[in-house]
PDB file of N, CA, C and O in Angstrom:
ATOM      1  N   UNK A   1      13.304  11.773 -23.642  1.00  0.00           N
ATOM      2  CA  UNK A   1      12.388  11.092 -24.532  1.00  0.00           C
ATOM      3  C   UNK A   1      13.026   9.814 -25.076  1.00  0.00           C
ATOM      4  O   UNK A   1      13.049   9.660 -26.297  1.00  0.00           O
ATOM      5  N   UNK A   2      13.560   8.863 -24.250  1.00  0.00           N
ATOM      6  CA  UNK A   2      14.480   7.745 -24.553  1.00  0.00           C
ATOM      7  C   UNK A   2      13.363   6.588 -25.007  1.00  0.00           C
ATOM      8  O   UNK A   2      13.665   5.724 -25.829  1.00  0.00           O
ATOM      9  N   UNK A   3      12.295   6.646 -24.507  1.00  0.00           N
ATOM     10  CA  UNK A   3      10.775   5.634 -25.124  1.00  0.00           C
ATOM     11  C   UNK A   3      10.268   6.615 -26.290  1.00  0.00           C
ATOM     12  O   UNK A   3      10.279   7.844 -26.341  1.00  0.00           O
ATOM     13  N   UNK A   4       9.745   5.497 -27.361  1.00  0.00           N
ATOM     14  CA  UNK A   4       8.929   6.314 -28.647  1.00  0.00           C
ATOM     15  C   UNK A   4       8.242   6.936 -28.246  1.00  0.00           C
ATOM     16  O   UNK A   4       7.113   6.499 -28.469  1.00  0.00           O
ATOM     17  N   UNK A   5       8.236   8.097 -27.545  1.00  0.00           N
ATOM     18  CA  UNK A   5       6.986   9.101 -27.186  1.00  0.00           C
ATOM     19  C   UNK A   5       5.811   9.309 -28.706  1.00  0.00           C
ATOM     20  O   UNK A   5       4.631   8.977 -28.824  1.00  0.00           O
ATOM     21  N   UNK A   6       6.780  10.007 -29.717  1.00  0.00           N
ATOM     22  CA  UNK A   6       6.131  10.245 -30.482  1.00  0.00           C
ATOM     23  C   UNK A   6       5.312   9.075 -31.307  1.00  0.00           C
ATOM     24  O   UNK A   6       4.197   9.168 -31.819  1.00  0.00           O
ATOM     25  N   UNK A   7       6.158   8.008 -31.281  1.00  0.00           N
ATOM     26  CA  UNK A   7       5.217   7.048 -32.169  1.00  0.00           C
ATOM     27  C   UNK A   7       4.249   6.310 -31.219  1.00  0.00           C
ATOM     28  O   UNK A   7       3.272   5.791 -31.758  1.00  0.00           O
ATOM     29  N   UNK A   8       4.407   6.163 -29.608  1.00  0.00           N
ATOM     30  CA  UNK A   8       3.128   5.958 -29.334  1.00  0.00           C
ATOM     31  C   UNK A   8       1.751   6.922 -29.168  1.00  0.00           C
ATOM     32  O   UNK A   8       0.643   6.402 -29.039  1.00  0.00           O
ATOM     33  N   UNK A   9       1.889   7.966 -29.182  1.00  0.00           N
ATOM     34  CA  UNK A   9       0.885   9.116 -29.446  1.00  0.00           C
ATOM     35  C   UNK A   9       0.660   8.936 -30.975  1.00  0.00           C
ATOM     36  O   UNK A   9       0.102   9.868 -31.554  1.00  0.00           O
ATOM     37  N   UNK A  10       1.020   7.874 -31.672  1.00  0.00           N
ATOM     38  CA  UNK A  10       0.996   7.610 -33.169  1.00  0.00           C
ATOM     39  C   UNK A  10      -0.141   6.814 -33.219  1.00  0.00           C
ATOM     40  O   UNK A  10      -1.207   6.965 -33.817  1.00  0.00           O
ATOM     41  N   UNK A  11       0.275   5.932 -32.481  1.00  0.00           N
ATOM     42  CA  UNK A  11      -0.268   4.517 -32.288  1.00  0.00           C
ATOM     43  C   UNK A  11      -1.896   4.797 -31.628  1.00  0.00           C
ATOM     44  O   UNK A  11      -3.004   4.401 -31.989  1.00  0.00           O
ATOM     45  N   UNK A  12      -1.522   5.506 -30.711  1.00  0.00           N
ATOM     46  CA  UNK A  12      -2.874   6.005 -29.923  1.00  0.00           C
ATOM     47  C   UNK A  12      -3.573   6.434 -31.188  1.00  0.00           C
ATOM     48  O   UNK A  12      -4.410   5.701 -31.714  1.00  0.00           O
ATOM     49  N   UNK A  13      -3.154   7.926 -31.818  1.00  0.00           N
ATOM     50  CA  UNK A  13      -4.217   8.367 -32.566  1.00  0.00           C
ATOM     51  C   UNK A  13      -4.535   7.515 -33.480  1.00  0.00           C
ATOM     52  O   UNK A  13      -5.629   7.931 -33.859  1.00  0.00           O
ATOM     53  N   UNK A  14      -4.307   6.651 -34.043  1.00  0.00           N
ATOM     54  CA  UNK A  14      -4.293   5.531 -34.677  1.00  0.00           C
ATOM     55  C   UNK A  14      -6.056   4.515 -34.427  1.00  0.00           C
ATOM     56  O   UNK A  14      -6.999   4.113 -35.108  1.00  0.00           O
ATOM     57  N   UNK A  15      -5.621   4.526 -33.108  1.00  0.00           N
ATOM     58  CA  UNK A  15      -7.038   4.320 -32.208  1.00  0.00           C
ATOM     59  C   UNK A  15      -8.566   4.766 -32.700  1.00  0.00           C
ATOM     60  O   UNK A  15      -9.678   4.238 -32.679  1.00  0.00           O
ATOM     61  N   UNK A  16      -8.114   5.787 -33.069  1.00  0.00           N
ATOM     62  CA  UNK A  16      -9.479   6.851 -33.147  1.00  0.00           C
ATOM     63  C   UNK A  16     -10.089   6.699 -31.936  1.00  0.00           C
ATOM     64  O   UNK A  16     -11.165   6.102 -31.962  1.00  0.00           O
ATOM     65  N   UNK A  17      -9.495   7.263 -30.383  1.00  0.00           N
ATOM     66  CA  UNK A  17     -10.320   6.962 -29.797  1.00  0.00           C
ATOM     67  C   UNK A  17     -10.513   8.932 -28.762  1.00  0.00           C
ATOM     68  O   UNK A  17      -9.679   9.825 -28.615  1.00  0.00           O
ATOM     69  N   UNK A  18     -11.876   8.835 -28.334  1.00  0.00           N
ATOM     70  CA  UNK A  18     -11.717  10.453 -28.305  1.00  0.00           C
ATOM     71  C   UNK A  18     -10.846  10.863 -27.199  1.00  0.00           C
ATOM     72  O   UNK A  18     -10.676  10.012 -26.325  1.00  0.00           O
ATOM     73  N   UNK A  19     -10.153  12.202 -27.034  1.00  0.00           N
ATOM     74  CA  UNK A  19      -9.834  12.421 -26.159  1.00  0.00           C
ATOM     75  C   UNK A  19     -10.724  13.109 -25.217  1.00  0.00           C
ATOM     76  O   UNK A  19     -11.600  13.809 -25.724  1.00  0.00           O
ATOM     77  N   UNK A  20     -10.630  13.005 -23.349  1.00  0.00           N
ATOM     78  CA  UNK A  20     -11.498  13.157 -22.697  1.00  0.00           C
ATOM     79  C   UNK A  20     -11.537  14.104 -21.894  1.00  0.00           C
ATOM     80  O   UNK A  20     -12.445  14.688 -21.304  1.00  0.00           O
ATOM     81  N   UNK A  21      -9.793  14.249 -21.960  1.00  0.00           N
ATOM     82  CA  UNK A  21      -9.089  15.191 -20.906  1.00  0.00           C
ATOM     83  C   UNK A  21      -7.612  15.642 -21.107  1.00  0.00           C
ATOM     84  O   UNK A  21      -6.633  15.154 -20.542  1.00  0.00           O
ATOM     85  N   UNK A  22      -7.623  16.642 -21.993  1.00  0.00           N
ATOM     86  CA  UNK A  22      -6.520  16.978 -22.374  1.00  0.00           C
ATOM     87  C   UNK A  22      -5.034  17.008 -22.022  1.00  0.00           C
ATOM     88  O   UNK A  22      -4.719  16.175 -21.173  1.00  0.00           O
ATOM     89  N   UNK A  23      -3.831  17.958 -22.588  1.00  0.00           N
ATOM     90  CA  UNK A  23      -2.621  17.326 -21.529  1.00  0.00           C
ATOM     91  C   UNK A  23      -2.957  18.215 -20.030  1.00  0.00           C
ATOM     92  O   UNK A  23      -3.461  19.338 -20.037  1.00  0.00           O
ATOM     93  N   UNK A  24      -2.621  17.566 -18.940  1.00  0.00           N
ATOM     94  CA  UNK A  24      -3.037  18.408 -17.729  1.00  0.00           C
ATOM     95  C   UNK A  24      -1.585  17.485 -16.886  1.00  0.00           C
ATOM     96  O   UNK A  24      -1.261  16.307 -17.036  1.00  0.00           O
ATOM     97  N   UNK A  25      -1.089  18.316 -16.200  1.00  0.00           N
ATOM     98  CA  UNK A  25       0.274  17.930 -14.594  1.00  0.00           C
ATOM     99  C   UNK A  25      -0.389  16.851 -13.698  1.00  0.00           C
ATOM    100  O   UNK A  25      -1.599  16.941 -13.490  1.00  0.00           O
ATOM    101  N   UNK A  26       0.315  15.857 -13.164  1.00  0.00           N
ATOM    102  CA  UNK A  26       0.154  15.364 -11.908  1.00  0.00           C
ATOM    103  C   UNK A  26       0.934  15.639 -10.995  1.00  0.00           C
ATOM    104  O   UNK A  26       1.819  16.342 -11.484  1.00  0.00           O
ATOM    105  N   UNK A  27       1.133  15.454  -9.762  1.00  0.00           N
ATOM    106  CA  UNK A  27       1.580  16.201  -8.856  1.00  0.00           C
ATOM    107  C   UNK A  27       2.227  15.543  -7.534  1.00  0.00           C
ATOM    108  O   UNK A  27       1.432  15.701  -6.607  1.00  0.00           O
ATOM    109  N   UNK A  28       3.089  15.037  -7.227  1.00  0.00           N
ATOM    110  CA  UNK A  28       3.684  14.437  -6.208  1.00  0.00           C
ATOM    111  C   UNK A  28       4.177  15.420  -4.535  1.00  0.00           C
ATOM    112  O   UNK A  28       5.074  16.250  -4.685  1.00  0.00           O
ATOM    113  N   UNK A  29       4.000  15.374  -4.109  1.00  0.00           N
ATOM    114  CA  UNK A  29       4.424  16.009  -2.841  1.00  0.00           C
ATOM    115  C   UNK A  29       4.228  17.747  -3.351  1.00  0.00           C
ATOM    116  O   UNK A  29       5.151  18.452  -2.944  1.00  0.00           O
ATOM    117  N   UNK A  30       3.158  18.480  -4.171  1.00  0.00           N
ATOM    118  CA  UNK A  30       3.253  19.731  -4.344  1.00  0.00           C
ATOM    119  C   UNK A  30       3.767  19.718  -5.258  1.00  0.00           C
ATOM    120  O   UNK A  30       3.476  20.792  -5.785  1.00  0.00           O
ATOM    121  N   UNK A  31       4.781  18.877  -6.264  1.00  0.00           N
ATOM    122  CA  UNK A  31       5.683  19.016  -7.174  1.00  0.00           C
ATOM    123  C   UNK A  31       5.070  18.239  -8.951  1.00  0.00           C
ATOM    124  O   UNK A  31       4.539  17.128  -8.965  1.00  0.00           O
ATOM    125  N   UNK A  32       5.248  18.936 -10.069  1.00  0.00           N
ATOM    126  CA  UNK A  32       4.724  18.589 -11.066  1.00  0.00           C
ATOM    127  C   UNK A  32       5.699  17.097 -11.550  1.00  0.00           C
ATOM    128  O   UNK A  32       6.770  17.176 -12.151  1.00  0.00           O
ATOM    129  N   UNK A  33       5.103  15.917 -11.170  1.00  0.00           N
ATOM    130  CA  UNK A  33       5.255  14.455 -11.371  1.00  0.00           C
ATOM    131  C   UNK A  33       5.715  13.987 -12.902  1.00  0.00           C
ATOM    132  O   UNK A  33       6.641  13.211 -13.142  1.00  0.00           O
ATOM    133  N   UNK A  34       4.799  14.679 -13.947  1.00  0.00           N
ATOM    134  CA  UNK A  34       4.294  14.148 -15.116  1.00  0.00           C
ATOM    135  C   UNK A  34       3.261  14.908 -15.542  1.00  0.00           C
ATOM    136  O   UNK A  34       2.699  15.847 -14.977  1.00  0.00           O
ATOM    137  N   UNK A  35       3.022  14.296 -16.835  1.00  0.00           N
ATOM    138  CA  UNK A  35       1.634  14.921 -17.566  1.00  0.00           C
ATOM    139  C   UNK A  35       0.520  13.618 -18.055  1.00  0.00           C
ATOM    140  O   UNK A  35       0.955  12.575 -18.545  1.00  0.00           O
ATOM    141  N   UNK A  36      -0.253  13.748 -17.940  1.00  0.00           N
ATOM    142  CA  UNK A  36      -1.689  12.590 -18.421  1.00  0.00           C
ATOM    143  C   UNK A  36      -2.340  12.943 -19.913  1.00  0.00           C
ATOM    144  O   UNK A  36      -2.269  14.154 -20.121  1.00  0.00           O
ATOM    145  N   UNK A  37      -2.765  12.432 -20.666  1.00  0.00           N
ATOM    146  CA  UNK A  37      -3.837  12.651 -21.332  1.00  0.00           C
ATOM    147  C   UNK A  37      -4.862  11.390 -21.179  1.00  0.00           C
ATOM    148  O   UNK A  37      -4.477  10.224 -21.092  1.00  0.00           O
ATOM    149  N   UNK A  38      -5.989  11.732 -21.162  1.00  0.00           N
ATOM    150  CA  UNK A  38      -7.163  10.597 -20.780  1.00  0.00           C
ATOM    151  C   UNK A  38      -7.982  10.311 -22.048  1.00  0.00           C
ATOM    152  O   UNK A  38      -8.516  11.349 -22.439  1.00  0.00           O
ATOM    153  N   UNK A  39      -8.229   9.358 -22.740  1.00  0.00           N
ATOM    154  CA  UNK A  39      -8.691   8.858 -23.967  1.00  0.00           C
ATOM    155  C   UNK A  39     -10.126   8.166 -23.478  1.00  0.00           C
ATOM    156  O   UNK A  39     -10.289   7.918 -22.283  1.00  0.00           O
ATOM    157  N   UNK A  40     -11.180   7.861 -24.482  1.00  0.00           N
ATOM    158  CA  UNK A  40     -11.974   7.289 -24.107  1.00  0.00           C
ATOM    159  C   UNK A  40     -11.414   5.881 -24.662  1.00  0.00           C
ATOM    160  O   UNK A  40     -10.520   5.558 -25.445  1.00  0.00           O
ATOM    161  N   UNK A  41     -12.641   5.005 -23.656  1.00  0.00           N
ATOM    162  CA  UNK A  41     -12.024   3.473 -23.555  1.00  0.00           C
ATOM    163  C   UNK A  41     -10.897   2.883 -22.729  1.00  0.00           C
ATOM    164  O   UNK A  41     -10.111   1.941 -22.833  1.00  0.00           O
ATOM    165  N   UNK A  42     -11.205   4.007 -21.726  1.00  0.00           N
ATOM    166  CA  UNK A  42     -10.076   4.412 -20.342  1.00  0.00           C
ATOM    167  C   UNK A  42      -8.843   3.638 -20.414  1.00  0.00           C
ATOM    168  O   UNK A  42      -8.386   2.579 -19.983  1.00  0.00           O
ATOM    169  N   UNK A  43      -8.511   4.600 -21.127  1.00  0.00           N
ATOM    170  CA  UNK A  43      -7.203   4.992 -21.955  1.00  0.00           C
ATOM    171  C   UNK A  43      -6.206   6.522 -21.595  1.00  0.00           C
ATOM    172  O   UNK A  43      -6.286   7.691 -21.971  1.00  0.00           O
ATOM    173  N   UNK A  44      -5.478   5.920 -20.871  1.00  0.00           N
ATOM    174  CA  UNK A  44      -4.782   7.006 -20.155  1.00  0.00           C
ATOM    175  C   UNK A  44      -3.190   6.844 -20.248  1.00  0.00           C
ATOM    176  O   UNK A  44      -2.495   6.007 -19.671  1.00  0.00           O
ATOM    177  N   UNK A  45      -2.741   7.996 -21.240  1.00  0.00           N
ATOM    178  CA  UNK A  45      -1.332   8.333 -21.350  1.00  0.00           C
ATOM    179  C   UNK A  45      -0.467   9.066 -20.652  1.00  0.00           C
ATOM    180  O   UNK A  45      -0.315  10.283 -20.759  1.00  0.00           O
ATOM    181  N   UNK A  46       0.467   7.881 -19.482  1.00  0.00           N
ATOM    182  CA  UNK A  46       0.783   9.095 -18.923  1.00  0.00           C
ATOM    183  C   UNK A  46       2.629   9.058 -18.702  1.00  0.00           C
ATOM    184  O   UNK A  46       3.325   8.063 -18.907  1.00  0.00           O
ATOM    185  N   UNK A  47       3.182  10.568 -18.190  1.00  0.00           N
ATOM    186  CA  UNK A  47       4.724  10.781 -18.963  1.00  0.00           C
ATOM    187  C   UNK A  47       4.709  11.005 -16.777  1.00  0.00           C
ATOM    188  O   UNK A  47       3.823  11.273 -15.965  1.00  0.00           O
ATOM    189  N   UNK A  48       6.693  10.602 -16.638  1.00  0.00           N
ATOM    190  CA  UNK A  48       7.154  10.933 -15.901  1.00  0.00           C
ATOM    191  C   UNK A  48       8.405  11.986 -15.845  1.00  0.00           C
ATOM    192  O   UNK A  48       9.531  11.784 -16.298  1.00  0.00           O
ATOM    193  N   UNK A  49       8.018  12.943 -15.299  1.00  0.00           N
ATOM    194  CA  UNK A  49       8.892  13.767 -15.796  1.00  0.00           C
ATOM    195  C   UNK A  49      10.115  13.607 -15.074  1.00  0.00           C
ATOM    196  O   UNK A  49      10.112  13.057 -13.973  1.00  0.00           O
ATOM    197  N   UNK A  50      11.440  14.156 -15.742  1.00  0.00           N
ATOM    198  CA  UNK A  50      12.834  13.533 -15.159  1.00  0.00           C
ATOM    199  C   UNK A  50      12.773  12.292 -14.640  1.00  0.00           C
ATOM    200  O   UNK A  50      12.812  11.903 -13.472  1.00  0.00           O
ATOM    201  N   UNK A  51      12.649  11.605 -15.883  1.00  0.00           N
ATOM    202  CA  UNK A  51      13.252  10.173 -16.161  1.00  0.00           C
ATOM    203  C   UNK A  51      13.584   9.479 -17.158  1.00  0.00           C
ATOM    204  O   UNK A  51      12.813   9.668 -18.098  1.00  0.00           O
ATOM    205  N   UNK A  52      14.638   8.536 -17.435  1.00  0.00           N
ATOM    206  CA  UNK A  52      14.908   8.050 -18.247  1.00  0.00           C
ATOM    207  C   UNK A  52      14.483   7.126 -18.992  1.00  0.00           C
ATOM    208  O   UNK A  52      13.272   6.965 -18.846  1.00  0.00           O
ATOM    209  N   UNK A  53      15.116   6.199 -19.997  1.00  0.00           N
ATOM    210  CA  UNK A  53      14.540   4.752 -20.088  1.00  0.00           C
ATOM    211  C   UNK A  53      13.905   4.090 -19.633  1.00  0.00           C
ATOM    212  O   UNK A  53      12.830   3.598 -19.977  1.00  0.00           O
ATOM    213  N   UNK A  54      14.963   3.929 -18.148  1.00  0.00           N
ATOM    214  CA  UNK A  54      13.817   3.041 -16.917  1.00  0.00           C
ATOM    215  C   UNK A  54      13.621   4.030 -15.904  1.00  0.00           C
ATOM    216  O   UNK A  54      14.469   4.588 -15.208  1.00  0.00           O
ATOM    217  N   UNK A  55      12.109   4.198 -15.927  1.00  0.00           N
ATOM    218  CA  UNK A  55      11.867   5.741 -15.023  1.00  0.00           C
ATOM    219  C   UNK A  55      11.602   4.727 -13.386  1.00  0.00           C
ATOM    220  O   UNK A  55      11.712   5.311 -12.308  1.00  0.00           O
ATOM    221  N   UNK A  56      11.446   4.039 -13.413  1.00  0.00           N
ATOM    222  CA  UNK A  56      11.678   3.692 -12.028  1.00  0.00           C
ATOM    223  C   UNK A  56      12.867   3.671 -11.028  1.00  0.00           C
ATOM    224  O   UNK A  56      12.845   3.671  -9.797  1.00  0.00           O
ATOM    225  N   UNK A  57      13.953   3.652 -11.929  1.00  0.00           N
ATOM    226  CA  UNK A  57      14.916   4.114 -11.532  1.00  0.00           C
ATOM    227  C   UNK A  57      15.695   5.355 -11.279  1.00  0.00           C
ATOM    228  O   UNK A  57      16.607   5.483 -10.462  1.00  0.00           O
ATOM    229  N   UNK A  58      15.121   6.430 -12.246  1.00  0.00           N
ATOM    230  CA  UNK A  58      15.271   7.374 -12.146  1.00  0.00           C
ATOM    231  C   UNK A  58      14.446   8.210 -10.909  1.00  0.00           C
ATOM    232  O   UNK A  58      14.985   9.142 -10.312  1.00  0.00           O
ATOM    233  N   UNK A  59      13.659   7.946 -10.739  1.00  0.00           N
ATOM    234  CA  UNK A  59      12.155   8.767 -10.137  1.00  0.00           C
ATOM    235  C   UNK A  59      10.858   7.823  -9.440  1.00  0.00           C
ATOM    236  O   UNK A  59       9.664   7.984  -9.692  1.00  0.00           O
ATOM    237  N   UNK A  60      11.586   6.562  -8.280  1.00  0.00           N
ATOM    238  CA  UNK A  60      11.061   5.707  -8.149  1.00  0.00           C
ATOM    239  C   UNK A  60       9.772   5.745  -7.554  1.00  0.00           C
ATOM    240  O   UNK A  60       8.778   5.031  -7.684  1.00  0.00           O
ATOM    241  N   UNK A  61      10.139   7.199  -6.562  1.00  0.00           N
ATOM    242  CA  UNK A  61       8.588   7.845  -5.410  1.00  0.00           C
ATOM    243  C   UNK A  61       7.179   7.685  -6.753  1.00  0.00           C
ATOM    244  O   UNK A  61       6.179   6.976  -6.868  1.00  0.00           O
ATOM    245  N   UNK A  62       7.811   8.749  -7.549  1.00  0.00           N
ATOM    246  CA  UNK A  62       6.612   9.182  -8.855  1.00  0.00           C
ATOM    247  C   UNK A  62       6.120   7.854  -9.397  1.00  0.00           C
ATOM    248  O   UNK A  62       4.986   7.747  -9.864  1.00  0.00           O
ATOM    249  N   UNK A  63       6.900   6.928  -9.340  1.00  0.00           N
ATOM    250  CA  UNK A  63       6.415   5.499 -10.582  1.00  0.00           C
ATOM    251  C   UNK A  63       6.061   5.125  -9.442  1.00  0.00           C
ATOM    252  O   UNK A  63       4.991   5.718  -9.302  1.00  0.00           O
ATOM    253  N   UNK A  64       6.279   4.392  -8.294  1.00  0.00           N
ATOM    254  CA  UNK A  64       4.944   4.013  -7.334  1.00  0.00           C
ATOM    255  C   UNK A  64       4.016   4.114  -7.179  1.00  0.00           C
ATOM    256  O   UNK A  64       3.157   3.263  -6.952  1.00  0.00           O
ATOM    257  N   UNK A  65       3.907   6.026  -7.330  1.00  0.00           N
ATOM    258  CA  UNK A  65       2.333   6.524  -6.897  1.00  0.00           C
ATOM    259  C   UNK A  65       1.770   6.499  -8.034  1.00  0.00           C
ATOM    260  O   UNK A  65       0.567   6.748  -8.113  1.00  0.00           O
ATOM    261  N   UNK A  66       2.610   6.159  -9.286  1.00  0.00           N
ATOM    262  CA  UNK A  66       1.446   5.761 -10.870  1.00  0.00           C
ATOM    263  C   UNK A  66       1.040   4.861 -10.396  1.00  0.00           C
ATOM    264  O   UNK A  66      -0.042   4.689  -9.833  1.00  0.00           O
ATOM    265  N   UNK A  67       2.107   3.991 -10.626  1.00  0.00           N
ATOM    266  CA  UNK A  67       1.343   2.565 -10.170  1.00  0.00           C
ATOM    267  C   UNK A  67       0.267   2.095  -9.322  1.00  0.00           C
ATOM    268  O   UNK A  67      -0.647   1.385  -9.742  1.00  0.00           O
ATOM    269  N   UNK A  68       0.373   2.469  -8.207  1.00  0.00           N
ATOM    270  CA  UNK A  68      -0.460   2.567  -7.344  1.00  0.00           C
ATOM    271  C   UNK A  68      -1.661   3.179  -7.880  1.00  0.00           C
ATOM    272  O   UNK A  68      -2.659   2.461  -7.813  1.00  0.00           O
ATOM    273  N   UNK A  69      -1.793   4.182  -8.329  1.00  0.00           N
ATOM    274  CA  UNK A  69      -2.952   4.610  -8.665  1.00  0.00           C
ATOM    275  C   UNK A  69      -3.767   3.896 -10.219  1.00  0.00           C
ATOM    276  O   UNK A  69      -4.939   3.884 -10.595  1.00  0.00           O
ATOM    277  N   UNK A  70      -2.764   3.477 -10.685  1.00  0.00           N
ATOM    278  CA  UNK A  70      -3.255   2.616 -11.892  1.00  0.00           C
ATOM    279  C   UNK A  70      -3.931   1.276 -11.160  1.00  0.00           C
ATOM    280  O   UNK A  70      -5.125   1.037 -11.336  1.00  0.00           O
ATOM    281  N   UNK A  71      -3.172   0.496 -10.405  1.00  0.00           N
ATOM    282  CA  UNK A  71      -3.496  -0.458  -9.896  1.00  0.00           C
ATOM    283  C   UNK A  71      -5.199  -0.213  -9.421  1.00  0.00           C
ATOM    284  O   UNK A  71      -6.233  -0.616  -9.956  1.00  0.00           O
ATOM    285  N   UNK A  72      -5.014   0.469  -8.416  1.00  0.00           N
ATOM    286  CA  UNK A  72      -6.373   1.043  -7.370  1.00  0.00           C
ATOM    287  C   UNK A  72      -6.881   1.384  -8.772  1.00  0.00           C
ATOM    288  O   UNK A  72      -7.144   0.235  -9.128  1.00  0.00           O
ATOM    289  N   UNK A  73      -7.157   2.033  -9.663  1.00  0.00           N
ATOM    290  CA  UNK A  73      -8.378   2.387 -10.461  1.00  0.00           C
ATOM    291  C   UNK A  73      -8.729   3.586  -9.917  1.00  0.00           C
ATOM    292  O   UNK A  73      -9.893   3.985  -9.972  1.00  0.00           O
ATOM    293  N   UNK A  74      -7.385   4.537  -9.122  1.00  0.00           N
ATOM    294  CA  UNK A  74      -7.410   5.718  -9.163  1.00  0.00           C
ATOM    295  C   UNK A  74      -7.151   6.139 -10.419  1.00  0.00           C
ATOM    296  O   UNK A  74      -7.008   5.508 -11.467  1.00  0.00           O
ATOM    297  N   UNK A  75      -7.093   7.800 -10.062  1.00  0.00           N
ATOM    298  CA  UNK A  75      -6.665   8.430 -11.485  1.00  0.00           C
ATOM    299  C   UNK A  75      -4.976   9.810 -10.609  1.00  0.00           C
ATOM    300  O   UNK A  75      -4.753  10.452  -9.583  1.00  0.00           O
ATOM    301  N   UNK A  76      -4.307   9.492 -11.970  1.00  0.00           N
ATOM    302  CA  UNK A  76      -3.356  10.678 -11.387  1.00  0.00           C
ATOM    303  C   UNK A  76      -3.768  12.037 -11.259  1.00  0.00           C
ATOM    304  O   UNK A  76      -2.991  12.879 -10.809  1.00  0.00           O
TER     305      UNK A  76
END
């Protein structure tokens, strides 16, 4: 938890904005990636699991396929 986890889930609720889709896993090769929460005003919080500061470095496969899917206007 080397990023303000907690104070941006601060910041979010802060928002008042609803939640849409609670915490739920994403999933890389069969394997649990991270966790999402989906906000309205498509607003989507999402964690990489086993990684550090800079999670691209840590866990570069997983931060691609965010990216990628953020980019595309997929969803994880």
């Amino acid at each position: 938890m080397a990023i303000p986890f907690m104070g941006t889930q601060a910041w979010i609720r802060s928002l008042n904005y609803s939640i849409l889709d609670d915490w739920r896993s994403w999933h890389v090769d069969g394997q649990v990636a991270g966790y999402t929460r989906k906000y309205s005003h498509n607003l989507t919080f999402a964690t990489v699991k086993n990684a550090g500061h800079t999670a691209p470095e840590y866990q570069p496969k997983n931060c691609l396929i965010m990216f990628d899917n953020w980019i595309s206007y997929g969803s994880l």
